[in-house]
C-alpha positions in Angstrom: 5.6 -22.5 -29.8 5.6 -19.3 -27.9 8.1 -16.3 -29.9 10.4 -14.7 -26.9 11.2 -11.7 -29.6 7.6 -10.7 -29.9 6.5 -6.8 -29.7 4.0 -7.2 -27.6 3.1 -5.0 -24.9 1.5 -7.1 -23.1 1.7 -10.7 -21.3 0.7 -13.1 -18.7 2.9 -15.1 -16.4 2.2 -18.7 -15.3 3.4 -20.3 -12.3 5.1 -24.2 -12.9 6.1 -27.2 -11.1 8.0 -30.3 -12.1 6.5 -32.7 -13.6 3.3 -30.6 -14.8 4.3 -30.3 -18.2 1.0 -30.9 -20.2 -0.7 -28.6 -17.6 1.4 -26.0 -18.0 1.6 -26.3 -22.0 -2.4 -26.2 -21.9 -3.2 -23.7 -19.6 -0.1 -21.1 -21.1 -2.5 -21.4 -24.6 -5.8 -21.3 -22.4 -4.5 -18.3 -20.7 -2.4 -16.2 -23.0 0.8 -17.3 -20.8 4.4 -15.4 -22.8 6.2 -16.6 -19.5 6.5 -19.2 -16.8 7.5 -18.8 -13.5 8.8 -20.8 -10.4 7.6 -19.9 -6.5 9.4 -20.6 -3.3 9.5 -24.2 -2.7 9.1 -25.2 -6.5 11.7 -26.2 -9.3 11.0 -25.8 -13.2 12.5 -28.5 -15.0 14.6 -28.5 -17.8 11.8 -29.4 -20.0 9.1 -27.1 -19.1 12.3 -24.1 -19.2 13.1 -25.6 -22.9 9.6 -25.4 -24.1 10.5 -21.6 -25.6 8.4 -19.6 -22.8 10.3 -16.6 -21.3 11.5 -18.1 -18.1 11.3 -16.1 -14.5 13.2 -17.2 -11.7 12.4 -16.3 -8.0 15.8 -15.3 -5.9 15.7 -14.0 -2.4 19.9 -13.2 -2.0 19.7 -12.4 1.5 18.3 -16.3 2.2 19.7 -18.1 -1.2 22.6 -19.9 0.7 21.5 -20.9 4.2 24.8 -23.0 4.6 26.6 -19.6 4.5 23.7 -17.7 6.8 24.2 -20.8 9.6 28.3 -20.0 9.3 27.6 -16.3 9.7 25.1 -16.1 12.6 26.1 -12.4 13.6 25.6 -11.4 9.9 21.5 -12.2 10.2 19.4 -9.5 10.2 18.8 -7.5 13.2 15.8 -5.5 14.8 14.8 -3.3 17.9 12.4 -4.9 20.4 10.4 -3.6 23.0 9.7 -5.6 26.3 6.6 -5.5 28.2 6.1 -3.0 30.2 6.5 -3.7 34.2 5.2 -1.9 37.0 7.8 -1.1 39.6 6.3 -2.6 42.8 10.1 -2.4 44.1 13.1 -0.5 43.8 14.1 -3.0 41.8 12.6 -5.3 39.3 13.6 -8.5 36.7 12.7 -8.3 33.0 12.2 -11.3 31.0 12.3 -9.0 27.5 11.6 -11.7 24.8 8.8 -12.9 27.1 6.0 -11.8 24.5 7.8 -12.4 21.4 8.5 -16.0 19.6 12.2 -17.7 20.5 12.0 -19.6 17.1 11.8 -16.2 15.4 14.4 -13.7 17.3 17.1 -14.6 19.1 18.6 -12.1 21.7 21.9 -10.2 20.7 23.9 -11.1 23.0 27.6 -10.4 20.3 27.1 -6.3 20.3 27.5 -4.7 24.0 24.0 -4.5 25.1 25.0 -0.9 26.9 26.0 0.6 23.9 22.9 0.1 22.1 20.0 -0.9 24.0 18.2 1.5 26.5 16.0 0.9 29.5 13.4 3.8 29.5 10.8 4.4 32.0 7.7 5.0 29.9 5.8 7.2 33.2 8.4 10.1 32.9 10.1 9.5 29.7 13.5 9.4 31.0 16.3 7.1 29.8 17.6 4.8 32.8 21.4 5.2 33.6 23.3 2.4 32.1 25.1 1.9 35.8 21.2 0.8 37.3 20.7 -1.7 35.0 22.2 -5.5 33.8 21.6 -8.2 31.2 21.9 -11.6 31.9 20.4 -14.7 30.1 17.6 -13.2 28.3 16.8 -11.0 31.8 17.5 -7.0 32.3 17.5 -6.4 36.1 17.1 -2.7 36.6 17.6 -1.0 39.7 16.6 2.7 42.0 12.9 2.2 40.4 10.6 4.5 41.1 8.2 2.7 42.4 4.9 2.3 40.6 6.6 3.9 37.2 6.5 1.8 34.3 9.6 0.7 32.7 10.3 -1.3 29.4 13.5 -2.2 27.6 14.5 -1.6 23.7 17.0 -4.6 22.7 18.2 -5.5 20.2 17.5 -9.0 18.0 18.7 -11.0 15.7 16.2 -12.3 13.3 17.1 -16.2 13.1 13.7 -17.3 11.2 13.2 -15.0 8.3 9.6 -13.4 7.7 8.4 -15.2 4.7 10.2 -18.1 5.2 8.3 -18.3 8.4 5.0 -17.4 6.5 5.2 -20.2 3.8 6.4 -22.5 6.0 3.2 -21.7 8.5 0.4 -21.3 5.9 1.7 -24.4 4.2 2.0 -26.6 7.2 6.0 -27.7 5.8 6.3 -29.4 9.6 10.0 -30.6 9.6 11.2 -28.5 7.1 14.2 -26.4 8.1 13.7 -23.1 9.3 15.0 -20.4 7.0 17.5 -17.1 8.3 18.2 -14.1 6.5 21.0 -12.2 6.2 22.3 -8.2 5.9 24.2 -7.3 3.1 25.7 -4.4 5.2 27.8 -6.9 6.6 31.1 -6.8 4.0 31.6 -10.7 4.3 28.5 -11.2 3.4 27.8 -8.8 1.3 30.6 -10.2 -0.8 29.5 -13.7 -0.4 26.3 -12.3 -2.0 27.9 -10.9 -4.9 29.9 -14.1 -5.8 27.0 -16.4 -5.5 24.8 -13.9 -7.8 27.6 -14.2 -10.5 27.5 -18.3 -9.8 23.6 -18.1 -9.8 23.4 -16.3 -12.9 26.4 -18.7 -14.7 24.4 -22.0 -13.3 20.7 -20.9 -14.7 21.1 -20.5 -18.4 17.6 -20.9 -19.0 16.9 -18.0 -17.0 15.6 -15.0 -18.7 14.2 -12.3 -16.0 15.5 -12.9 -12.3 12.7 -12.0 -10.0 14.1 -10.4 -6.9 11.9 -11.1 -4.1 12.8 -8.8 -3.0 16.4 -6.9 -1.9 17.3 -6.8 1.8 14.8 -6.1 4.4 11.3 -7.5 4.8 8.4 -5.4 6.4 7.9 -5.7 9.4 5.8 -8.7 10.7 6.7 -9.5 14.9 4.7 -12.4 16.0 4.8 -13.9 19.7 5.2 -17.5 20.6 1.9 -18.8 19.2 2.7 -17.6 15.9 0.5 -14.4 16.2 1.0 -11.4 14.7 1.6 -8.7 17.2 2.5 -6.1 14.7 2.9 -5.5 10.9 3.6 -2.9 8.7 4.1 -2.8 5.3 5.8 0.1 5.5 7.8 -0.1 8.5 11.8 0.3 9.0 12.7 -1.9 11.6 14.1 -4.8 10.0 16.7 -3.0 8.2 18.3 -2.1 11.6 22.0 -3.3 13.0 24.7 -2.6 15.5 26.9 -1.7 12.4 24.1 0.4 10.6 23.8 2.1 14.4 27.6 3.1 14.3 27.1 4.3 10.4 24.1 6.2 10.9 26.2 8.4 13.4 29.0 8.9 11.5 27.1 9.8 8.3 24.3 11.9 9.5 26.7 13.5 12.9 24.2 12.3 15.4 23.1 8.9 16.6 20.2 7.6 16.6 18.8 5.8 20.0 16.5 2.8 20.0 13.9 4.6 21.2 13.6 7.1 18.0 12.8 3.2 16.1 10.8 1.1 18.8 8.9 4.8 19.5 7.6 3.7 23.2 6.2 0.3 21.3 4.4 2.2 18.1 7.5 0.9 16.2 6.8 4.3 13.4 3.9 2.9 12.3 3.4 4.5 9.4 0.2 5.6 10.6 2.3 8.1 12.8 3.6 11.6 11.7 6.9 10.5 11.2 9.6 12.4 13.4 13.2 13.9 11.9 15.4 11.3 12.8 13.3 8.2 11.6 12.9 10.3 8.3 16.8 10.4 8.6 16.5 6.7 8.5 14.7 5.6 6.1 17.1 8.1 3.6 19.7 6.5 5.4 18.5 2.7 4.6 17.6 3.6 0.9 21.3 5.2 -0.3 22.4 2.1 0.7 20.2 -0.2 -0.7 20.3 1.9 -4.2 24.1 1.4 -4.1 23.8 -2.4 -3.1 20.5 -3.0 -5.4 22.2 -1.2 -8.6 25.2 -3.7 -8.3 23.1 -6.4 -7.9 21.2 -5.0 -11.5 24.4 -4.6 -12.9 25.9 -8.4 -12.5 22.1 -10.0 -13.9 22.4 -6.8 -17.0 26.0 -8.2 -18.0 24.9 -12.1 -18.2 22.3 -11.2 -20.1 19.3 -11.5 -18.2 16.4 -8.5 -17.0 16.2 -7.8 -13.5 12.4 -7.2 -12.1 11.8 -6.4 -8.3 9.1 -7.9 -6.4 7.5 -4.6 -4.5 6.7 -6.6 -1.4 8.3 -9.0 1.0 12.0 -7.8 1.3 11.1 -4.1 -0.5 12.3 -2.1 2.7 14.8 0.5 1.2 14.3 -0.2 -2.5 11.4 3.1 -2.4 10.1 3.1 -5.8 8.1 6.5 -5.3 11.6 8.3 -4.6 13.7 9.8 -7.1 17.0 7.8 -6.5 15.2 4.3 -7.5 15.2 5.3 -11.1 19.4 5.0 -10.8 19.0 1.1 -9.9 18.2 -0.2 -13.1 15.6 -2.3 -12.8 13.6 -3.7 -16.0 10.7 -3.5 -14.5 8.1 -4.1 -11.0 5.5 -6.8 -9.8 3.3 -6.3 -6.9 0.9 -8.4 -5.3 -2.4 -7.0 -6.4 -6.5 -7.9 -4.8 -7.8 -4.4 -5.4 -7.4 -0.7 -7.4 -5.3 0.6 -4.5 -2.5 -1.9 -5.5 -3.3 -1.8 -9.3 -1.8 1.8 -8.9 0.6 1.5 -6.4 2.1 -0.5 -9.2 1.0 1.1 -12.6 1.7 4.9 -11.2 5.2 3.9 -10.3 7.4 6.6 -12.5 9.9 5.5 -14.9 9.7 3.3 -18.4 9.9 -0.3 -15.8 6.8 -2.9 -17.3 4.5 -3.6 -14.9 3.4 -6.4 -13.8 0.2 -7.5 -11.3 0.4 -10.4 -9.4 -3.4 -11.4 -8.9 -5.1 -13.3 -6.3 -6.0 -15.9 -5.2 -2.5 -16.8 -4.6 -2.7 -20.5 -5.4 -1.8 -21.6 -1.7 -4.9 -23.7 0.2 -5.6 -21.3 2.4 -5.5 -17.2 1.6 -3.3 -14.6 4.3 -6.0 -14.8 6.6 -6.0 -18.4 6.7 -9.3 -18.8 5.2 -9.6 -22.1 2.8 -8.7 -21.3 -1.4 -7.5 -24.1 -2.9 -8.9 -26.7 -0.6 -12.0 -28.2 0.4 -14.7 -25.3 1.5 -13.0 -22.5 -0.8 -14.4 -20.7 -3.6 -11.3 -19.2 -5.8 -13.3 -18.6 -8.6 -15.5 -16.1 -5.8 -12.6 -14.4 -4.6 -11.1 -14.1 -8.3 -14.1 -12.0 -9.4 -14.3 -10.0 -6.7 -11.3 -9.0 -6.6 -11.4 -8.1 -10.1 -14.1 -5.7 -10.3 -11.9 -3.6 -8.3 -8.8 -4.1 -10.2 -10.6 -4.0 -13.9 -11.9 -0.3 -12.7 -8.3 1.0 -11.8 -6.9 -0.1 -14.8 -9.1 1.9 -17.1 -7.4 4.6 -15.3 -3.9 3.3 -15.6 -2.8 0.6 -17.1 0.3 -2.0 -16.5 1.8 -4.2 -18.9 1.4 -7.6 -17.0 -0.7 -10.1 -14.9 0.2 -13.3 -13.6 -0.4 -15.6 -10.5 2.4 -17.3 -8.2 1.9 -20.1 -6.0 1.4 -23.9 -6.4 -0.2 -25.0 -9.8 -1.3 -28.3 -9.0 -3.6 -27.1 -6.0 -5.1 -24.7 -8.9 -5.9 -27.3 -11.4 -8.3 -29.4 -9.1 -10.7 -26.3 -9.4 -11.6 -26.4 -13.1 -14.1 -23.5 -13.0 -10.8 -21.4 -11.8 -9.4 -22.3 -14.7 -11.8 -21.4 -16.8 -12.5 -18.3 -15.3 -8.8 -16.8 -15.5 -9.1 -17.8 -19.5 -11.9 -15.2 -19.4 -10.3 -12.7 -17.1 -7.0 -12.8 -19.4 -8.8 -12.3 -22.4 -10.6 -9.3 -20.8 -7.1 -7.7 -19.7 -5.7 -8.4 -23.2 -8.9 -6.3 -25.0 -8.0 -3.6 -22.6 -4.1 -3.4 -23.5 -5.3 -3.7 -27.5 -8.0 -1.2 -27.4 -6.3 1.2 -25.4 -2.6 0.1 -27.3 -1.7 1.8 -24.0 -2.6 5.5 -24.1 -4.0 7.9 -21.9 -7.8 7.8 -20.5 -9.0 11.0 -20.7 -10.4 12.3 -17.0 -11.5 15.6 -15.4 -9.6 18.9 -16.4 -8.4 18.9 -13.1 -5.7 17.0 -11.5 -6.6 16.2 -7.5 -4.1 16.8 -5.0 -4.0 14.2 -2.1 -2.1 15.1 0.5 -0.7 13.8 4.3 2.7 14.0 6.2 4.0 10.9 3.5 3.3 12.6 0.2 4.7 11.1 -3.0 6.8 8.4 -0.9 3.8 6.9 0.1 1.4 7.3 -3.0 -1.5 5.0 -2.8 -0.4 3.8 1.2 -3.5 3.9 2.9 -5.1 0.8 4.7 -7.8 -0.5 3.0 -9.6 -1.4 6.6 -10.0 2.0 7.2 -12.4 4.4 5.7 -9.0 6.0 4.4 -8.7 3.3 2.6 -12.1 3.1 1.2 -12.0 6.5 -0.2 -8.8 5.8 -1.8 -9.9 2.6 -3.1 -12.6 4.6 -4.9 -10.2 7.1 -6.3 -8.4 4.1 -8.1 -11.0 4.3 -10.4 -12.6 7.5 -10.4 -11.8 10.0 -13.4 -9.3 12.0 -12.0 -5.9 12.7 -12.4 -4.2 12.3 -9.0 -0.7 14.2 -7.4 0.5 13.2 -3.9 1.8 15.8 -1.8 3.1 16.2 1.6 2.9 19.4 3.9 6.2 20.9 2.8 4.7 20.8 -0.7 1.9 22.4 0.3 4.1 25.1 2.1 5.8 26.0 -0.7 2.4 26.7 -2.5 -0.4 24.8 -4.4 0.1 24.1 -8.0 -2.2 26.0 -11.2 -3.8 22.6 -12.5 -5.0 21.5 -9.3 -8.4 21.9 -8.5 -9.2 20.1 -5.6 -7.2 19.1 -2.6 -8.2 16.0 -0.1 -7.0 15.5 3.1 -8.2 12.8 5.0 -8.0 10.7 8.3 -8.3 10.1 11.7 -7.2 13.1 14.0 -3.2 12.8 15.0 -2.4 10.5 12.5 -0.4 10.8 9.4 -2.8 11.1 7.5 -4.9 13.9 9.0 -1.1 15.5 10.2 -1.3 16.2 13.6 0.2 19.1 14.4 1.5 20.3 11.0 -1.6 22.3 11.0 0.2 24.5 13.4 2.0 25.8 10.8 0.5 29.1 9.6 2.2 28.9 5.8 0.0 25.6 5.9 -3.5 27.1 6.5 -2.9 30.4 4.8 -1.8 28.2 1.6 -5.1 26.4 1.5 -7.5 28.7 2.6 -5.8 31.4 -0.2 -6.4 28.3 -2.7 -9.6 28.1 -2.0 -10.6 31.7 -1.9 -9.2 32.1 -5.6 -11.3 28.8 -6.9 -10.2 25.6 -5.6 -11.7 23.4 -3.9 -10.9 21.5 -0.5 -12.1 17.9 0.5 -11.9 16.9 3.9 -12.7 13.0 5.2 -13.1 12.0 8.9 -10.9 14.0 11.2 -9.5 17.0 8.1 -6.9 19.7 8.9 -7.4 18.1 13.2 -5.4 19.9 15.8 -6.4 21.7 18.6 -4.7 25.1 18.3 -5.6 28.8 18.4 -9.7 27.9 20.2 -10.3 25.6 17.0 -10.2 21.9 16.5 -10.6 21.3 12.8 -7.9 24.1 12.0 -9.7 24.9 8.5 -13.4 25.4 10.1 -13.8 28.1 8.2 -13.5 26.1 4.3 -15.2 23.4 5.6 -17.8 24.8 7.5 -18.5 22.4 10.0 -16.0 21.8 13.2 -16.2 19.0 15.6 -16.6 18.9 19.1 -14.2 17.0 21.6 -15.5 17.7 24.7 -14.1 21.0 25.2 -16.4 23.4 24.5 -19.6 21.9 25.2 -20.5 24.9 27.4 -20.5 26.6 23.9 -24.2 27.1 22.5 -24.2 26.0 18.9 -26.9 28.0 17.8 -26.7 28.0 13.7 -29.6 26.1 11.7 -28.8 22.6 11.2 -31.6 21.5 9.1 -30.3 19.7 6.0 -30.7 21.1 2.3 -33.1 19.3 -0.3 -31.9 18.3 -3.3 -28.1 19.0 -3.0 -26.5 18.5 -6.2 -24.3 15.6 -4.0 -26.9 13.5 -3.6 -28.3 13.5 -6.8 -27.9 9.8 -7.4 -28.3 8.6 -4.1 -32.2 6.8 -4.1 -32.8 7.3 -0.3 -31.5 9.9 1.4 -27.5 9.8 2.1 -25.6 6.7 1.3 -24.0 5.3 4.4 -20.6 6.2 5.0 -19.9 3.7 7.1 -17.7 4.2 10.1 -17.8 7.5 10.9 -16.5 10.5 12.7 -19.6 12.1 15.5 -19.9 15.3 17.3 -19.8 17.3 13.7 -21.7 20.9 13.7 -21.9 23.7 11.3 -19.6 26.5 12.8 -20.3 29.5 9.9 -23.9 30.3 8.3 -22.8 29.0 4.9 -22.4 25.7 5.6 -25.1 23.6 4.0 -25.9 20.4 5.7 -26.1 18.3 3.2 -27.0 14.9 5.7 -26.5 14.2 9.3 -26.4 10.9 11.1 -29.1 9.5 13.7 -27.5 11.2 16.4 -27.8 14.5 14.2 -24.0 14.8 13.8 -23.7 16.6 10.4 -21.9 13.5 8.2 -22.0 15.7 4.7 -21.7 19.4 4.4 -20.6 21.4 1.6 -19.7 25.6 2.1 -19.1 28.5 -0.2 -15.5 30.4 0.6 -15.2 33.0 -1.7 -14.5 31.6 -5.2 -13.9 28.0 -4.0 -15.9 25.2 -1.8 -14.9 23.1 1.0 -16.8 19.7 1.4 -16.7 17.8 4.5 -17.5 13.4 4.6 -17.5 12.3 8.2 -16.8 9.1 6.7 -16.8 6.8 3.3 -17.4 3.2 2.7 -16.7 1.4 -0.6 -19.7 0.8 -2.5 -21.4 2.4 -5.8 -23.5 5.3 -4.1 -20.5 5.9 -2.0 -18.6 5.7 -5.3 -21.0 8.5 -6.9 -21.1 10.5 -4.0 -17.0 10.9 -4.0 -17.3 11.8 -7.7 -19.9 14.6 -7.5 -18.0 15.9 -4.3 -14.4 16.4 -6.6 -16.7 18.3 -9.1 -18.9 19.9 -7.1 -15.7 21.6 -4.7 -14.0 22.5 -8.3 -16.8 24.6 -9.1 -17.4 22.3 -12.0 -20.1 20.2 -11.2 -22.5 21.3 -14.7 -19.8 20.0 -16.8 -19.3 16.3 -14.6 -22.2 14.6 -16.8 -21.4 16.0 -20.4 -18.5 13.6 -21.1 -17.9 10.7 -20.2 -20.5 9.5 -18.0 -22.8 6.6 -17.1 -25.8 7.4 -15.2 -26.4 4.1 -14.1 -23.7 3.8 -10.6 -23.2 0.3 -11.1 -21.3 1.1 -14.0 -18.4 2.8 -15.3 -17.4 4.2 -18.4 -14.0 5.2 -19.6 -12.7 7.3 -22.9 -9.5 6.7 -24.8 -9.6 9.9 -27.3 -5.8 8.5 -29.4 -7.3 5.3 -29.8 -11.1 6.8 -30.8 -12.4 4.4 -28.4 -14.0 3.7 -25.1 -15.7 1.0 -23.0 -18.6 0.8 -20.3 -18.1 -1.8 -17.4 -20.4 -3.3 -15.6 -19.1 -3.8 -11.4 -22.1 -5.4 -10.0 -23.1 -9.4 -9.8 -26.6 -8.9 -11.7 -26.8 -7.7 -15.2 -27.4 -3.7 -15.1 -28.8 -1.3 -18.1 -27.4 2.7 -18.5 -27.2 5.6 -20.4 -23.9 6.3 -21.4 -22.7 10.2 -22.3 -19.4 9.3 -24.4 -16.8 12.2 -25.4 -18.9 13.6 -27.8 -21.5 14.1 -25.5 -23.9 12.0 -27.4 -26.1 9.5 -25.6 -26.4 5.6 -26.0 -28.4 3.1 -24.1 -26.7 0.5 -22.8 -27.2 -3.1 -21.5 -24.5 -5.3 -19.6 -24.3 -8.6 -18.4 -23.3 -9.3 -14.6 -19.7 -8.0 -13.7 -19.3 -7.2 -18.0 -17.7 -5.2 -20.4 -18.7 -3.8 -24.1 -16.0 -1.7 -25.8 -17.3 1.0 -28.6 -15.6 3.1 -31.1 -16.4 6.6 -30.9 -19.1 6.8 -33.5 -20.9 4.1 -31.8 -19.8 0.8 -33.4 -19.5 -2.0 -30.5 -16.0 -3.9 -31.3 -16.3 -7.7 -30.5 
């Protein structure tokens, strides 16, 4: 029988249904399981919760009670919307403004006076339509004195009467008649009230509960779909569901101005997080998380005083609950789980500050099909596939930080028809387990240099980017790279660059926040970089770096990077410097055949000082690598990045090389082979060599005594040594 007062670090958590409970007793000794878990939809019974496992329970508050959330309509959760936008082929013209969106999803707010808190904009001149020209009547906005052939568009307001994952599960699992599930905003004092009672009631009626799972707080992400069940729009960062005619009225009173629909719904962009975010929807997101610590630490509170830990679910209903910011640490929590398919997420979760336990939830998510609707656990799927793959990715980030956790959630007996699945996650727990024992949890030892990433999010949004885009490529590689990694933002950078940093990245496409748009207008910007750089640091730039066309330049750091681009502006410009590329560059030292592709890429790249070396250039002769000397530092430019090992190699000699430190990169530490990884744990006196690629690979291994070992791996293995050599088995 399992021991809930054990000291260990680690664990594994098994998802349970009634009436499995000889799979569930088998598998938990197959797979190392210390606790069981339920998932939406599913019930533990009282003989799988007595059989000594610590015992999880999923609660999502703001849809727990949907007797009280049909009682309360005007208490469900309400959003901006934006209408499509109609030419004005009249002075006057009829909106229909939940045309594109789904009726099963949002219903139109028709209890909060729609002149008060919607607006009717037209998007050709910017200007806000006088309330006295337009009317609302069933689900139409008639506005009036158009100008004719301007477009106009209306923000309005929603309530949400189908709750995002509800709606999700219910979809991807085909639940037909199943009732449709509403959310509701614990803003609202009724309800938030309501709330609080039936958490004490919960927590009274579930004795068997040990750690309640919120999934998550309040407000879900933003997913808007139209009437096919389409997304139109998603962000996992996003702000918009967390909005209300109350919060409206609060937000003014608080923060002394108010806030109009159209600083949210941003002329349809909805502050994607991909935008340089503006001062008043900064004001809003603060806004949205004091109230959700206050709310969220009560909630702690209550499960702390029955007895019970509290965990939160970092996805689904996260909105507000910002783990990165300072104030979170005051909620309480015991500890974090996030869904997890790569390194990215490994450290969104295990870099989250504070003493929380970590957990991973791992995919395949045991649902038939995966999120984009591709078959898993049916006929035609290949879990065990997907479960490896996305395992190399998450092995490598957790050599660089560890969590404490691992688990899968979903439906157990669609996972048990796949046998080699289950076999498989016996050997994938047993891997994770020799990493928590052989590291007992302390630090890897990287580069003596920390790298500074930085973009208009900073810290708030540490390890954010979209793993589409080459953004998120590079930052996928950085998950495992040997570095130590800070996030800044450009107010960081304006109040100066700290000592231990020796590189700084800054990467994305041109206007967005990533790149920063026009924060590079700010001279204490550029002077703090290109003063960092002169005195020995080093400067990365990805894609579209430092972009914003100001003062005759484009890329606003030309000069550190060497190379500027050209966007149609100055094409009467000769560009007469040498762009012949460089033999032997110490970047491409690994790389087999010339450059390794980078992908999508950025084009009309051209050296711009005589320094620059060109380190590669495309077909089209765009310059795609170049490295350049300013004073004691480097700049390095990548027009683009891919995920793959050259690409992987490449990023790692580029960090050294700008640093200054490249004859030191294989001394300690290193595997020559790039399909595999080595990492050192100097407290523990050991280290292991990984192996990411699907054929068995061989390498030469440099460990932290700079000695040299051969090494042979089998396809996707490990081998973990002691620092004098031994191999531990």
């Amino acid at each position: 029988m399992p021991d809930k007062t054990n000291t260990r670090k680690y664990g594994f958590t098994l998802p349970a249904q009634e009436g499995m409970d000889d799979v569930v007793v088998e598998l938990a000794k197959r797979w190392g399981a210390d606790a069981i878990r339920d998932s939406d939809g599913t019930v533990l019974s009282d003989s799988i919760t007595s059989l000594g496992y610590e015992i999880y329970s999923t609660l999502c508050l703001i849809r727990a009670d949907q007797e009280w959330n049909r009682a309360h309509p005007e208490d469900n959760q309400q959003k901006f919307l934006f209408s499509e936008p109609h030419v004005a082929r009249a002075h006057t013209i009829r909106v229909d403004i939940l045309a594109r969106y789904s009726p099963e999803q949002y219903r139109i707010d028709e209890i909060n006076d729609c002149k008060k808190y919607w607006e009717v904009i037209n998007r050709t001149t910017g200007e806000v339509v006088p309330v006295a020209d337009w009317d609302y009547a069933d689900g139409i906005v008639t506005v009036r004195n158009c100008a004719p052939w301007n477009i106009y568009s209306v923000n309005f307001l929603v309530f949400q009467i189908w709750e995002t994952t509800s709606m999700y599960n219910h979809l991807t699992n085909n639940w037909g008649d199943k009732p449709h599930q509403s959310g509701v905003d614990p803003r609202k004092k009724a309800t938030r009230e309501h709330l609080a009672r039936f958490l004490d009631k919960w927590l009274e009626t579930h004795p068997g509960t040990d750690v309640v799972r919120f999934t998550s707080m309040a407000y879900q992400f933003p997913i808007i779909t139209n009437p096919a069940h389409e997304t139109l729009y998603q962000d996992w960062y996003g702000y918009l569901d967390c909005m209300s005619a109350q919060a409206l009225d609060e937000f003014e009173a608080k923060k002394g101005y108010r806030l109009r629909p159209n600083d949210i719904v941003e002329n349809g962009y909805f502050c994607s997080t991909d935008r340089v975010p503006g001062r008043a929807y900064l004001d809003w997101i603060e806004f949205v998380h004091e109230f959700m610590v206050e709310w969220s630490k009560d909630c702690v509170r209550r499960v702390h005083a029955a007895g019970k830990k509290a965990v939160l679910f970092y996805c689904d209903h996260w909105i507000g609950t910002e783990p990165y910011k300072p104030r979170f640490q005051e909620i309480g929590f015991d500890g974090i789980i996030g869904p997890c398919i790569n390194g990215r997420e490994v450290r969104r979760i295990a870099d989250v500050p504070g003493g929380l336990v970590k957990e991973l939830r791992l995919y395949p998510y045991f649902f038939a099909v995966d999120l984009l609707n591709r078959p898993t656990f049916q006929e035609g799927g290949d879990p065990v596939a997907d479960c490896k793959r996305y395992w190399m990715w998450i092995r490598r980030a957790m050599l660089r930080k560890l969590v404490h956790r691992i688990g899968y959630g979903g439906y157990l007996d669609l996972a048990v028809k796949f046998p080699d699945f289950i076999d498989y996650i016996e050997y994938q727990t047993k891997e994770f387990y020799g990493i928590c024992e052989n590291t007992d949890f302390t630090p890897v030892e990287n580069a003596p240099f920390r790298v500074g990433i930085f973009n208009a999010w900073g810290q708030d949004r540490s390890w954010g980017y979209d793993q589409s885009w080459p953004e998120g490529a590079i930052v996928e590689s950085l998950s495992g790279q040997p570095f130590d990694l800070v996030w800044l933002n450009f107010d960081d950078i304006r109040g100066g660059i700290a000592k231990d940093i020796g590189v700084i990245i800054n990467l994305g496409l041109a206007g967005t926040s990533w790149s920063g748009g026009e924060n590079w207008k700010d001279p204490r910007v550029v002077a703090a970089i290109r003063e960092f750089v002169d005195q020995g640091g080093g400067f990365l730039g990805v894609l579209d770096p430092t972009a914003c066309e100001n003062g005759g330049a484009y890329f606003q750091l030309w000069d550190v990077l060497g190379v500027q681009k050209e966007v149609g502006l100055s094409n009467d410009t000769k560009k007469i410097l040498p762009t012949d590329e460089v033999d032997g560059h110490f970047l491409l030292a690994d790389s087999a055949n010339g450059a390794p592709d980078l992908g999508k890429h950025v084009e009309g790249i051209y050296p711009c000082v005589a320094s620059a070396e060109i380190v590669a250039k495309d077909a089209g002769g765009s310059v795609t690598i170049a490295a350049n000397k300013y004073g004691k530092g480097r700049g390095v430019y990548l027009a683009g990045f891919k995920f793959g090992a050259e690409q992987n190699r490449l990023l790692q000699r580029a960090l050294w090389f700008a640093a200054g430190k490249e004859d030191a990169m294989p001394k300690r530490w290193f595997s020559a082979n790039i399909h595999t990884e080595i990492a050192g744990y100097p407290e523990t006196k050991k280290y292991i060599v990984i192996n990411n690629a699907n054929e068995p690979q061989t390498t030469v291994i440099t460990d932290g005594k700079g000695n040299e070992r051969t090494v042979e791996l089998a396809a996707n293995a490990s081998r973990w040594f002691n620092d004098d050599g031994r191999e531990i088995t």
